[in-house]
C-alpha distance (Angstrom), angle and dihedral (degrees) to the residues before:
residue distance angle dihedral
X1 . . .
X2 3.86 . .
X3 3.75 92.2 .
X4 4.07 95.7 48.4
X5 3.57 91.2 49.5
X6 3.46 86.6 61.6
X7 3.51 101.4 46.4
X8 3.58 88.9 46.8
X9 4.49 88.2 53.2
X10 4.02 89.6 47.8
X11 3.71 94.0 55.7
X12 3.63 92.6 47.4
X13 3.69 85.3 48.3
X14 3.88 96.3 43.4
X15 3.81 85.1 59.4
X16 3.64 103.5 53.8
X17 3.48 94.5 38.5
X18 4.14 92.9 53.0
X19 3.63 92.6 39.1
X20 3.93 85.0 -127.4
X21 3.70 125.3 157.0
X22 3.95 108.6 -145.6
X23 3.87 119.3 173.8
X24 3.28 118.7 155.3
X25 3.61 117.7 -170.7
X26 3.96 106.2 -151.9
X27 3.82 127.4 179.4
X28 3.44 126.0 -159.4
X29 3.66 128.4 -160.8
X30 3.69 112.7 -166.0
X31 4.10 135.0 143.7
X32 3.91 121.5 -69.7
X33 3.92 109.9 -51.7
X34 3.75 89.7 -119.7
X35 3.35 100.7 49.2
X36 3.67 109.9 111.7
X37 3.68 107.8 -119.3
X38 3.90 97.6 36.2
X39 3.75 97.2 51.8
X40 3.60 86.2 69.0
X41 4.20 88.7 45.7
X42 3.97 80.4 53.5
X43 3.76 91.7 57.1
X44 3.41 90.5 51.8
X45 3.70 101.4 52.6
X46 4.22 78.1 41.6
X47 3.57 97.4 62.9
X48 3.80 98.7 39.1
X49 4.59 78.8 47.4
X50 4.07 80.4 65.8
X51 3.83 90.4 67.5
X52 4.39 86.8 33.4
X53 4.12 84.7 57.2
X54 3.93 98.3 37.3
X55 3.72 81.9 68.0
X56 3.51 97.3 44.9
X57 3.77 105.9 -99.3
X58 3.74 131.8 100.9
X59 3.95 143.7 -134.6
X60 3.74 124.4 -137.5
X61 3.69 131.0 -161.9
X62 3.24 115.6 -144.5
X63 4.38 117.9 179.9
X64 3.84 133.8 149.1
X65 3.54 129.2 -84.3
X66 3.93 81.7 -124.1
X67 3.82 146.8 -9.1
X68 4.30 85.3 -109.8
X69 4.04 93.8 111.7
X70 3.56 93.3 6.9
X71 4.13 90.5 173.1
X72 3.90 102.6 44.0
X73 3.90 88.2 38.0
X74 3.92 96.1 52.9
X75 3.79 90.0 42.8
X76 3.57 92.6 59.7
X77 3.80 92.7 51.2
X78 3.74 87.7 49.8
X79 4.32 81.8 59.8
X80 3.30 88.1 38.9
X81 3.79 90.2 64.0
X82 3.89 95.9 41.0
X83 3.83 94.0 50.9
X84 4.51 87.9 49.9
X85 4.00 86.0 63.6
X86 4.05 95.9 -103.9
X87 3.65 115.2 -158.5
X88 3.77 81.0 -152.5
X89 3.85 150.8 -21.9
X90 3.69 146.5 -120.6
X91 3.55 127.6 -171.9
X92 3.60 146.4 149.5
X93 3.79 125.0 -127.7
X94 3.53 105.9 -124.2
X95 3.69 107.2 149.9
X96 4.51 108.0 19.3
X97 3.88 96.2 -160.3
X98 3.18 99.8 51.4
X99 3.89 103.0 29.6
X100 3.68 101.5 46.8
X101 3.17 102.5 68.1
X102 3.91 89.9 57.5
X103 3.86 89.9 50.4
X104 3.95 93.5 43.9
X105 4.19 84.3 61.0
X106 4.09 89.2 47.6
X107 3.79 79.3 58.0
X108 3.83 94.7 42.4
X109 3.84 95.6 44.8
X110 4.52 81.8 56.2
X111 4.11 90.1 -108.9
X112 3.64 114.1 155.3
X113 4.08 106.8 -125.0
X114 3.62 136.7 -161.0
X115 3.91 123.5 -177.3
X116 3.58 117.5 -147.9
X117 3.62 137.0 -174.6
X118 3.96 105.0 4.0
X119 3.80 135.4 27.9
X120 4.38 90.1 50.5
X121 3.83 117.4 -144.5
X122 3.78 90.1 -51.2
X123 3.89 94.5 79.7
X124 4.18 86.5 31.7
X125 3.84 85.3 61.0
X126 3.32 91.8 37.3
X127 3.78 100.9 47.9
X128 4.00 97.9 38.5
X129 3.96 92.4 -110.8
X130 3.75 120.0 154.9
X131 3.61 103.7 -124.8
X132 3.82 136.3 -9.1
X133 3.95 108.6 -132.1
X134 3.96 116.2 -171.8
X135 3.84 142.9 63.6
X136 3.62 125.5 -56.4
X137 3.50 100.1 -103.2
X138 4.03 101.6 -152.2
X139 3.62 93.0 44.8
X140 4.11 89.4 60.7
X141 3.71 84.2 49.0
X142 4.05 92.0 56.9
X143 3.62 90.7 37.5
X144 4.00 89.4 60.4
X145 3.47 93.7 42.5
X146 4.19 94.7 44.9
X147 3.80 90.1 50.5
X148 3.99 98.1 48.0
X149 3.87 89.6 40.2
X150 3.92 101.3 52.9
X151 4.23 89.2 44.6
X152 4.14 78.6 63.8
X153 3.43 98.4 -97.1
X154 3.83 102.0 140.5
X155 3.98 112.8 170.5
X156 3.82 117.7 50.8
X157 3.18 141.4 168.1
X158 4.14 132.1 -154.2
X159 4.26 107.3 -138.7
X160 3.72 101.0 -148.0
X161 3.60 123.3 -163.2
X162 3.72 107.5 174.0
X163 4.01 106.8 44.6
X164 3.42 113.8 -159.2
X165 3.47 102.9 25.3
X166 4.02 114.3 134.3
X167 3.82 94.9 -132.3
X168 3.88 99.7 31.7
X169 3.96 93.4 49.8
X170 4.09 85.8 44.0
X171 4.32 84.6 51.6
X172 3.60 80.1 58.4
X173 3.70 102.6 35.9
X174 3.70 86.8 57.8
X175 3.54 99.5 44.1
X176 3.92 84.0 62.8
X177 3.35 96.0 54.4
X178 3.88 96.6 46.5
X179 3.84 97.8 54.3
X180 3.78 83.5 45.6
X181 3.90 89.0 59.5
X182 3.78 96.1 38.3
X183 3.84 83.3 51.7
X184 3.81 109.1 -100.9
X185 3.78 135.8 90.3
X186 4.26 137.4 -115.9
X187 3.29 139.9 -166.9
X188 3.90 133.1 -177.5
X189 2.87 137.2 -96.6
X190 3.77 112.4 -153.6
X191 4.04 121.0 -160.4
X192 3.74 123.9 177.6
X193 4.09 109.3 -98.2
X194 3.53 95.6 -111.7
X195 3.87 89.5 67.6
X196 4.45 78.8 65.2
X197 3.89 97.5 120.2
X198 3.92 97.9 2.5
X199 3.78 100.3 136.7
X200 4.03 84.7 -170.0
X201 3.78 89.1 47.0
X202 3.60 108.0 50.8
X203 4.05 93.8 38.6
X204 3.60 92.3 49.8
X205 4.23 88.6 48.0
X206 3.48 92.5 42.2
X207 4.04 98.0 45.0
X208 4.27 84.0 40.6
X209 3.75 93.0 53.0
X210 4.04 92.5 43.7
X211 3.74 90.7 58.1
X212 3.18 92.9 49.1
X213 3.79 104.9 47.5
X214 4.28 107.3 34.0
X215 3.60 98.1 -178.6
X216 3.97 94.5 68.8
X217 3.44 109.1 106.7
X218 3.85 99.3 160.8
X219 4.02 129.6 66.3
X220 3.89 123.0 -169.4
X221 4.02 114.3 -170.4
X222 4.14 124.1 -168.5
X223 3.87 96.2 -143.5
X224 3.50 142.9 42.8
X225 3.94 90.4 -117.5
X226 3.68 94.8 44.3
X227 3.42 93.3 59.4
X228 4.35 87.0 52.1
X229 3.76 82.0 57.5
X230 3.77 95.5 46.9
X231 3.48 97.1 55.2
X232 3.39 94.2 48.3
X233 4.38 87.5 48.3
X234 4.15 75.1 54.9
X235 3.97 102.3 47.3
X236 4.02 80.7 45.7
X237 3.71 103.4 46.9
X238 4.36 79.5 53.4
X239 4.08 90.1 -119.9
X240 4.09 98.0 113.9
X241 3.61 100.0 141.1
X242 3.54 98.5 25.9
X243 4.09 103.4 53.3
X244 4.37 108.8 62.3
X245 2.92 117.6 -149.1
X246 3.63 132.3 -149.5
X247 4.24 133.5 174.9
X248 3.65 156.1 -173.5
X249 3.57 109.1 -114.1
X250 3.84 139.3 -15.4
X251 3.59 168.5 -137.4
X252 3.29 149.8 -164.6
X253 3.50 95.1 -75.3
X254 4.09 92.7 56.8
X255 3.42 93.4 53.2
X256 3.28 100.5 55.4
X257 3.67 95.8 44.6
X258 4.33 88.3 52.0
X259 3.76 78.6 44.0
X260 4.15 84.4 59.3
X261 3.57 87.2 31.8
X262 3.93 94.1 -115.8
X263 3.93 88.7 125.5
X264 4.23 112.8 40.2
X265 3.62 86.3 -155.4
X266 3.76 165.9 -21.8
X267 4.17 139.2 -133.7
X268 3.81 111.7 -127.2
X269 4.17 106.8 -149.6
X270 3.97 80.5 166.0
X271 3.71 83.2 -138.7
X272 4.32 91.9 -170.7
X273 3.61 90.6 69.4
X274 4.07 91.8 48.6
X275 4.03 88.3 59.9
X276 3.98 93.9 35.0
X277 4.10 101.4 50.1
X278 3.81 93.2 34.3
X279 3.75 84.4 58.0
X280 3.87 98.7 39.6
X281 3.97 92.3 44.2
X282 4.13 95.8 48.1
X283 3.81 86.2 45.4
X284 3.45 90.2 51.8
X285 3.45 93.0 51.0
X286 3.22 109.8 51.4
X287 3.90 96.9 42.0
X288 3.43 107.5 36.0
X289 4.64 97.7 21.1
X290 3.44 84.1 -114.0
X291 4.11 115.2 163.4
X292 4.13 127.1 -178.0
X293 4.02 99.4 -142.6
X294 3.83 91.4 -158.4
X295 3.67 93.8 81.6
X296 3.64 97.1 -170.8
X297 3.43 112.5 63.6
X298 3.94 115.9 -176.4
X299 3.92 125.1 -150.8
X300 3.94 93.3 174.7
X301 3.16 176.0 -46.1
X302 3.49 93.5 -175.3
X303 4.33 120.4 155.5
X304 3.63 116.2 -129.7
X305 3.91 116.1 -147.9
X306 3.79 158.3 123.6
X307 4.00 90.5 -69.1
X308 4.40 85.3 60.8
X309 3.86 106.6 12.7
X310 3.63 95.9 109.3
X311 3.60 89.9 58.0
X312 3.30 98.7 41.9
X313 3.64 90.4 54.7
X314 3.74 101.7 66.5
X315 3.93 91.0 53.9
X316 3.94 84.3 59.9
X317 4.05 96.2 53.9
X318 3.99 83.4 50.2
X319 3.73 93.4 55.2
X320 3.59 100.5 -125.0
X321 4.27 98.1 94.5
C-alpha cells in the first residue's frame, strides 16, 4: 500500500512539474459489479483508475444488467464505449459471434484494445488488441480435472451455467481433458444461463444429476457461487464425502470449506490483476506510447487448497482475492 501511494504522488508530481495534460479516458467492460468474482476485477481496474485520475483522466465500468444475452448485451457496451469518445478499451471475449464485431469497430474507430479474461491471445491476435491479460481458461479446466482424477476420483462431471460462452465451455473443455489424463472421464452438464447464480438452481441440478448417475465422484463448477450451490446440490443429494468438488474461483466461503476439506480445491484466475494491469498497461499506452511486448500476459491457473489456503485467505479479507 506504501509503494502505490507513492506511485500514485509521483504521477501527480510528474504532471505538474512537466506541465503535461494526461487524461486518459478508459472503459472497461467487465461482468455485473455484484457478481462475486468481478467485483474484485473492478477493484483492480479501480486502484490502477487512482493513477488514470491523478493525471486527469477517468475509468468507467461498464457490465450487463444480467448474463440473459450475455453476447449481444456486452457488444453493445463495447459501442457504448466507442460512441463516449474512449481513449481506449478493455474487454473480454466472452461470446466471438456476437462480440467481435463490436471489437472489430473499436479497431476501426483507431481505439487501442486489450482483451482480458476470456477469448486468450487467439481472439487478441485475431482482433488487433494489444495484449491479452487473464488466465488460460482450458488449462484451469485440465488443472481441475488432473487434480480430482489422480486423488482417485474417476467420473466427473463439469456443471455449466452459461452454454456457449468461449471461456466457460473451454472451463469445461479442459476439465474433460484433465480427468482423461489423470485417468477418469467427464461429461457436462449443461444448464440454461439463467440458472448462473441460482443457489436453488444449481443445487437442485447438481443433487438431480447425482441421483441419477452414482458413479460420479468428481464435480467441476465455472464460478465462485456455483460452486456454493454445488455443494449444497452435494450435502442434499446425501454424498458429502463421497462427491469432490473442485471450482473456478472463490470466496470466503470456499476457503474455508477446502480449509475443512468440504471442497478439494479451487482455480486461481487472480482476477484483481486482470482489471489492474489492463488498466495500468492501456494507460500507459496511450499517455506515455508505452507497449508490453509479451502479448500474453497470464494471471493463472493457479490451484487453491489445504497446502496454501491460509495464505490465500488473507488476500480475500483485503479484497483483492
Amino acid at each position: 500500500m506504501k509503494l502505490f501511494k507513492t506511485l500514485v504522488s509521483t504521477a501527480v508530481l510528474i504532471g505538474i512539474s512537466t506541465g503535461a495534460t494526461l487524461a486518459a479516458n478508459i472503459f472497461v467492460v467487465g461482468g455485473k459489479p455484484d457478481d462475486p468474482f468481478w467485483s474484485i476485477v473492478k477493484r483492480g481496474a479501480e486502484d490502477a483508475g487512482k493513477v488514470v485520475e491523478a493525471q486527469g483522466g477517468k475509468v468507467t465500468w461498464l457490465g450487463p444488467q444480467n448474463y440473459d444475452n450475455l453476447g449481444v448485451d456486452a457488444a453493445e457496451l463495447i459501442r457504448q464505449a466507442i460512441d463516449q469518445k474512449a481513449d481506449a478499451i478493455v474487454g473480454p471475449d466472452w461470446v466471438p459471434e456476437a462480440m467481435d464485431p463490436a471489437f472489430k469497430a473499436v479497431k476501426d474507430a483507431g481505439i487501442p484494445l486489450l482483451i482480458y479474461n476470456a477469448g486468450g491471445l487467439k481472439a487478441a491476435d485475431r482482433l488487433g488488441a494489444m495484449n491479452y491479460v487473464g488466465s488460460d481458461d482450458y488449462k484451469g479446466g485440465v488443472a481441475a480435472g488432473e487434480y480430482l482424477a489422480k486423488a482417485g476420483n474417476k467420473k466427473g462431471v463439469c456443471i455449466n451455467t452459461l452454454p456457449g460462452a468461449a471461456n466457460i465451455e473451454a472451463f469445461c473443455g479442459g476439465f474433460k481433458e484433465g480427468m482423461t489424463k489423470g485417468g477418469g472421464e467427464a461429461d457436462v452438464l449443461p444448464l440454461p444461463a439463467t440458472s448462473f447464480g441460482s443457489a436453488t438452481a444449481v443445487a437442485q441440478a447438481v443433487k438431480a444429476y447425482l441421483l441419477q448417475h452414482q458413479d460420479v465422484n468428481a464435480v467441476f463448477t465455472i464460478g465462485n457461487v456455483d460452486a456454493n450451490s454445488a455443494m449444497n446440490g452435494i450435502t442434499q443429494a446425501g454424498k458429502v464425502g463421497k462427491v469432490h468438488l473442485c471450482g473456478m474461483n472463490f470466496d470466503e466461503t470456499i476457503l474455508n470449506n477446502i480449509k475443512g476439506g468440504q471442497q478439494d480445491c479451487a482455480i486461481d484466475q487472480q482476477g484483481y490483476l486482470q482489471g489492474y494491469l489492463a488498466v495500468a498497461i492501456l494507460n500507459g499506452h496511450v499517455n506515455y506510447g508505452l507497449s508490453v511486448p509479451t502479448r500474453e500476459i497470464l494471471t493463472g491457473p493457479g490451484i487453491i487448497d489445504k497446502a496454501n489456503v491460509d495464505a490465500t485467505i488473507a488476500g480475500v479479507k483485503a479484497g483483492t482475492r
